[in-house]
C-alpha positions in Angstrom: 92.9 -23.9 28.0 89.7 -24.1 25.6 87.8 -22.5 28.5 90.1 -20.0 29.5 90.5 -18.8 26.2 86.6 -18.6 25.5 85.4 -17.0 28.8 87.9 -14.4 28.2 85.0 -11.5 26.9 87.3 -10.9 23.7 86.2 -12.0 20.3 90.2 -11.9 19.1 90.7 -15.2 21.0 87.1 -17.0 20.5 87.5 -20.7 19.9 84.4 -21.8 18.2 84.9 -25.9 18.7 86.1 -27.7 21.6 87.2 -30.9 19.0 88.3 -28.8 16.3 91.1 -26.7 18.5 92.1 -29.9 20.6 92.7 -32.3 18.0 94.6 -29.4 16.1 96.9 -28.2 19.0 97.7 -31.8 20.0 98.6 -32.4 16.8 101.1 -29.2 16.4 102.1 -29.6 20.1 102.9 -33.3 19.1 105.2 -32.7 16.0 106.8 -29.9 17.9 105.2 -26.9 15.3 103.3 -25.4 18.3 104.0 -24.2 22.1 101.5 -23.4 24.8 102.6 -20.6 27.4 101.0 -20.4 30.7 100.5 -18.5 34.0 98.8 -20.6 36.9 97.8 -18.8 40.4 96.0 -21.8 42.7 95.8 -23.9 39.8 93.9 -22.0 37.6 95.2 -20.3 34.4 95.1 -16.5 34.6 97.4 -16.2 31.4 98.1 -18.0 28.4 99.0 -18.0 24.7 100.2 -20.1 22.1 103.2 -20.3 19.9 103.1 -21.6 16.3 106.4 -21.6 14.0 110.3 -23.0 14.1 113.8 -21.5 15.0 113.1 -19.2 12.7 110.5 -17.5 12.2 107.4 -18.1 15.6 103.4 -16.6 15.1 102.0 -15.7 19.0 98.3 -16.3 18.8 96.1 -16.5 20.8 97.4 -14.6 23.8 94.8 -13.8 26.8 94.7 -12.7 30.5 92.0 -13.2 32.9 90.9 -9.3 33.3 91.6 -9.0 37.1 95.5 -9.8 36.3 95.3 -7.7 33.0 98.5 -4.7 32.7 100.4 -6.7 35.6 103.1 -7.5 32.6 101.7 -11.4 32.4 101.5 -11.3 28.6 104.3 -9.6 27.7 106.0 -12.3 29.8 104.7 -15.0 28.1 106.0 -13.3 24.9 109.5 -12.9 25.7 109.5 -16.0 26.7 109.8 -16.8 23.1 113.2 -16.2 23.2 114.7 -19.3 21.0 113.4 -18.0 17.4 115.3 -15.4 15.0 111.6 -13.4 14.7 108.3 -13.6 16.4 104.8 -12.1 15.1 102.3 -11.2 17.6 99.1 -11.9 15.6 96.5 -9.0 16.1 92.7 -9.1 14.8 93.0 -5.5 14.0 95.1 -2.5 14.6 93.9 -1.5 17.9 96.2 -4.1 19.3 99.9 -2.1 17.3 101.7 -1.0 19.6 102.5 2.7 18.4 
């Protein structure tokens, strides 16, 4: 997952250390605080995201797709697969992600 995310050209989901961003997902995946969301086609990931938060209220960050499967509907998929929490924010590095 930490090489999908960072071969993905997109500095929104940039992971900057390998030990950092496992030892801190294990550890929310582990307690139950976080979620990881994926899309395999012949074993490889082509779409994933991650899912921080409770019954209540869940953040979506980061969310990528590898760009030859990009506007097939992948992400969204993984989003509303997020369908056990009252409200769900999609965290966005800036406003050119909004939907309008």
């Amino acid at each position: 997952m930490y090489e999908f995310f960072n071969s993905q050209k997109c500095d929104d989901v940039k992971i900057n250390s390998y030990g950092d961003f496992a030892t801190d997902l294990f550890s929310k995946v582990r307690c139950g605080v976080s979620r990881v969301f994926s899309i395999y086609k012949n074993d490889k990931i082509i779409s994933c995201m991650i899912a921080t938060g409770d019954k209540v209220n869940t953040i979506i960050g980061p969310v990528a797709t590898s760009k030859e499967f990009q506007n097939c509907g992948l992400a969204r998929n993984l989003i509303y697969s997020v369908d056990d929490t009252q409200n769900v924010y999609l965290y966005c590095k800036d406003d050119e992600h909004k939907q309008k």
